[in-house]
Structure formats: structure tokens, C-alpha cells
matplotlib code that plots the C-alpha trace (Angstrom):
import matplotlib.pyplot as plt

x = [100.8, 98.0, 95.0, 97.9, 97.2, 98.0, 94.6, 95.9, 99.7, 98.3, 96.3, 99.4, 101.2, 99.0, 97.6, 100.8, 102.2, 99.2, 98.1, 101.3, 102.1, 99.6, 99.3, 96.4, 94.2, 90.4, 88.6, 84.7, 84.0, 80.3, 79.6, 76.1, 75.5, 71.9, 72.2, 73.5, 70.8, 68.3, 71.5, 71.3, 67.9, 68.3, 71.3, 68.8, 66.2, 69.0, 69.7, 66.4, 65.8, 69.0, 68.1, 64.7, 66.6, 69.8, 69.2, 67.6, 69.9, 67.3, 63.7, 62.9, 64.8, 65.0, 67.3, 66.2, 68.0, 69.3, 72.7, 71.2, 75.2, 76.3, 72.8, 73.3, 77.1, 76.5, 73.0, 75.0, 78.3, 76.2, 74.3, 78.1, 78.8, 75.8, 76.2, 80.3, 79.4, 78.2, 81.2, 82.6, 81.0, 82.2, 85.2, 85.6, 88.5, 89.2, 92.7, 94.4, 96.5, 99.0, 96.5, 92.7, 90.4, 90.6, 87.8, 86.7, 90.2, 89.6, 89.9, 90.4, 87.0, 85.3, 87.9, 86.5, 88.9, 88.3, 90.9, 91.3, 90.2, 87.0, 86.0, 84.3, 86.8, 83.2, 81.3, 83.3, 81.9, 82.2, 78.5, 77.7, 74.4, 73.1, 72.3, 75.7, 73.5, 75.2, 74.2, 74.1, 70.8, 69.6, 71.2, 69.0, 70.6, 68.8, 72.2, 74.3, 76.9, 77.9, 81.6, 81.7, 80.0, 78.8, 79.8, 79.3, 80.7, 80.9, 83.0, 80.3, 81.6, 80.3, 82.4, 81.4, 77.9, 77.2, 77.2, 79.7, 79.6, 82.5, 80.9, 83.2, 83.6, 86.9, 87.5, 87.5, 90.3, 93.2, 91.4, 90.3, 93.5, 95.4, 93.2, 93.5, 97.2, 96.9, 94.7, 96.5, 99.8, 97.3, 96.8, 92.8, 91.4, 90.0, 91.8, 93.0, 89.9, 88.7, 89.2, 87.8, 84.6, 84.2, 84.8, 83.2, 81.1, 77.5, 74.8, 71.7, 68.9, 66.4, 66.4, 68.5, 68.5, 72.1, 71.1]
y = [96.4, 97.7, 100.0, 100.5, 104.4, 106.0, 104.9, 100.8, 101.8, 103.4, 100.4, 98.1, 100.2, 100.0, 96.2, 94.7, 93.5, 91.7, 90.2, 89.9, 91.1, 92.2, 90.1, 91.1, 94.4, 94.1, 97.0, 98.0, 101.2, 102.3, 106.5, 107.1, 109.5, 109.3, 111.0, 114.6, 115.5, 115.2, 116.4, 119.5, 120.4, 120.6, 123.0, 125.4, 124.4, 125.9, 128.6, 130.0, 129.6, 131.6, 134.4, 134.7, 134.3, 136.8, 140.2, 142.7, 145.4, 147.9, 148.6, 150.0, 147.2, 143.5, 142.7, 139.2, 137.0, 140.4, 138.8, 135.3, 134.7, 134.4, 132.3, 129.8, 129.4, 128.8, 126.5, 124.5, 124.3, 123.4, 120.4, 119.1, 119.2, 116.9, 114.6, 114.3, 113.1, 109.9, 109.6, 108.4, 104.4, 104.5, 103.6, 100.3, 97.9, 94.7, 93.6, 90.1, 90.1, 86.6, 86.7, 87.2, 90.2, 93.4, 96.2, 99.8, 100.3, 104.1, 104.5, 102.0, 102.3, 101.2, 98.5, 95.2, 92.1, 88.7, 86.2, 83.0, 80.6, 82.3, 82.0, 78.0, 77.9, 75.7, 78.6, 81.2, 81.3, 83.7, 84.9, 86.7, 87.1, 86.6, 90.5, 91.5, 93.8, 93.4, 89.9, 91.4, 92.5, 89.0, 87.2, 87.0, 85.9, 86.3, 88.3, 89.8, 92.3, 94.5, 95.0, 96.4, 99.3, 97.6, 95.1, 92.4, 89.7, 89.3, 87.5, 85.7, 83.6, 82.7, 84.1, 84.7, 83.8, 86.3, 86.3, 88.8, 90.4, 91.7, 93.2, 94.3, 94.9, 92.3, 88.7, 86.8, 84.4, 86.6, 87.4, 83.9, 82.8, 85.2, 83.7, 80.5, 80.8, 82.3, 80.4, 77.5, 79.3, 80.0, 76.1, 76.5, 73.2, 72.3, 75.8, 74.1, 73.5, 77.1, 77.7, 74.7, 75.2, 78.9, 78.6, 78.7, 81.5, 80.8, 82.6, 83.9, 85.1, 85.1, 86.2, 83.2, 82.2, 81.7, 80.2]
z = [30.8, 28.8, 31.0, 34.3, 34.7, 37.7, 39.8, 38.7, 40.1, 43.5, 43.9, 42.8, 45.6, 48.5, 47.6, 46.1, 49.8, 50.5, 47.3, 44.8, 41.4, 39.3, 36.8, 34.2, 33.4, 32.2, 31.2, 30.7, 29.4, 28.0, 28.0, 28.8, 25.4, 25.8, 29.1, 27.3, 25.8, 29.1, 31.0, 28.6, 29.1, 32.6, 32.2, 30.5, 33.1, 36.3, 33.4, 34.2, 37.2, 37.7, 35.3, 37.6, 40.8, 40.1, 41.8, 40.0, 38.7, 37.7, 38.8, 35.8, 33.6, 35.5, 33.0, 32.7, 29.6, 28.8, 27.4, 25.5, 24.6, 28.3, 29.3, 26.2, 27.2, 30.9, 30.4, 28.2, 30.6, 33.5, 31.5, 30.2, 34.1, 34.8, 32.3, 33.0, 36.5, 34.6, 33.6, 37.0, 36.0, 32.8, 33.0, 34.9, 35.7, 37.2, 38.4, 38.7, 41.2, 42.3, 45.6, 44.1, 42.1, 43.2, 42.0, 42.6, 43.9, 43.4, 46.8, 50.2, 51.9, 48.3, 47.0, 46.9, 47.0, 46.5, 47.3, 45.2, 48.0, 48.3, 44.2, 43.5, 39.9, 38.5, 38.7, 36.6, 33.1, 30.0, 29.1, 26.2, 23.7, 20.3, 19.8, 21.3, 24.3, 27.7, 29.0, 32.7, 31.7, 31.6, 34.4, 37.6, 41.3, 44.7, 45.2, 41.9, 42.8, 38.9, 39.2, 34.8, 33.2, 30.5, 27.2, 25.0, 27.2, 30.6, 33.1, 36.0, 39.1, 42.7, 45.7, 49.4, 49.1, 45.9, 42.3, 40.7, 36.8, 35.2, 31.6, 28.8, 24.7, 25.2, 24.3, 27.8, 27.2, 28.2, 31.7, 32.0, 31.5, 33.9, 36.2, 36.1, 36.4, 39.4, 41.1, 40.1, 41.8, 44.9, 44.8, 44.4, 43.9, 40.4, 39.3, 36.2, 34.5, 34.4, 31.4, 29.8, 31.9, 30.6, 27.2, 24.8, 26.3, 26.9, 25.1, 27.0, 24.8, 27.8, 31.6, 33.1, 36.6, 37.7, 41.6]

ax = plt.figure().add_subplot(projection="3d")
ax.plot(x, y, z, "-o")
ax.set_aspect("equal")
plt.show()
């Protein structure tokens, strides 16, 4: 199964008894470039501070920026280590399991799962927009919970009293699909009309109340 690295099989591992075989993989992935340059600049902004803040060698020499080679190399290696730390919500997933969705599986005390029973199969739609920009942007709900890093499409549906948003760059059929199979094996009500009430995705071009 396409996108089942080793954070998807420890989640298959410790959720599988509960919930079932996993069934389908859907990823969002959007790398924050226009954070490396700012990122960057602070690197050089720590790089000297710490020139100014490392002990002086010499009273008669402070030595400050006295090797530019090492101060360019470790400015730069420090910004690189901001910016990866966006990486950690760039890379999202979302995992249909026989018994409901499971995300931010990274690890127990932030996995979220949502059973079948608990999603209304009339509210799950496929969203997208006329300029291709992520159409979470434009969705308004007293209560909206983002479970994608970003995309062109996104999955939307109404579960335990919230709105959830699962953006990506993929076609939504083969996740709508996976789950309407499943909640038609969980015996949801209505479950086998999902797809034709999500498709063909909707197109916001404005802010769009979803209550």
C-alpha cells in the first residue's frame, strides 16, 4: 500500500485490534520554503550573538568573527535547523481503517480517531477552488479541527460536534471511496451515498460558512 512507512505500520500495530485492517493511505504534504530564508536570517542573528557572547580569548585581541568561514557555516546550520522543525507538519496522513479515521498517529497521547458511527455520511464532501489555493483557507465553522498540511482539494465532514479538514494535492475519489466501503461494512446508515453526495467536488471562491 502506497505512503505505509514505518510511523503508518506502528500505528497499524497498536490500532489494528481495535479498528480493523487498514484499508486506504491519504497524504498532504506542503514544505514551508518561504520560511528558509527568514529561518536563515535568524541563524546569522544567534551567529552573532554568539560571536559577542563567546569568552574572550585575548585581552588584547577579542577575537570576534575572527574565522568568517566557521561563523557563515554555523549561522547557516543553525537557520536549516529552524526551518527543518517546520518540517514536522509537512508531512501529513490520514488512515482508513475497517473501524473509522485515524490521524496524528505519531504518537498515542496525540492520535485522533474517529469511528464510523460518529461521522453524519451527508456531511462528507470533496472541496476544492477555482485558483487551485487550499480551500481550508476559505471554510469558516464555529469549530474546524485541520487534520492536512495543505492542498488543492480537501476532504470536509461533520463528526462529534466539529468540522474536520483533510487538505491534499490528490484526487478524492480513492479516499472517498475507501470510505464508503467501510462505513458501509460498519453498517452506517446512508453510507452508500457518500460518494455520490461528494462528488463532483464543490468549488469555493469565497469564505463559506459550513454551520
Amino acid at each position: 500500500m502506497r505512503g505505509r512507512n514505518w510511523l503508518v505500520r506502528g500505528a497499524e500495530q497498536r490500532l489494528g485490534p481495535e479498528l480493523g485492517e487498514l484499508r486506504f493511505i491519504a497524504s498532504s504534504r506542503h514544505i514551508y520554503w518561504k520560511a528558509l530564508l527568514p529561518c536563515l536570517a535568524v541563524g546569522f542573528v544567534f551567529g552573532v550573538i554568539g560571536e559577542f557572547i563567546t569568552p574572550i580569548r585575548s585581552t588584547r585581541n577579542p577575537a570576534h568573527f575572527s574565522d568568517p568561514v566557521l561563523f557563515v557555516v554555523a549561522s547557516i546550520l543553525t537557520g536549516l535547523l529552524l526551518w527543518s522543525m517546520s518540517l514536522l507538519g509537512s508531512f501529513r496522513k490520514l488512515l482508513v481503517f475497517q473501524g473509522g479515521l485515524v490521524a496524528r498517529y505519531a504518537q498515542p497521547r496525540t492520535t485522533i480517531v474517529i469511528p464510523w458511527k460518529d461521522i453524519a455520511p451527508e456531511s462528507i464532501k470533496a472541496v476544492t477552488t477555482p485558483d487551485g489555493t487550499d480551500p481550508e483557507r476559505r471554510l469558516v465553522a464555529s469549530r474546524k479541527v485541520s487534520l492536512g498540511a495543505a492542498g488543492r482539494q480537501a476532504l470536509v465532514f461533520k463528526a462529534l460536534g466539529s468540522y474536520w479538514i483533510f487538505s491534499t494535492d490528490d484526487e478524492p475519489a480513492g479516499l472517498l471511496s475507501a470510505v464508503q466501503q467501510s462505513m458501509v461494512d460498519a453498517g452506517v446508515p446512508g453510507a452508500g451515498q457518500v460518494m455520490a453526495g461528494a462528488l463532483p467536488a464543490v468549488a469555493v471562491g469565497t469564505r463559506t460558512a459550513l454551520d
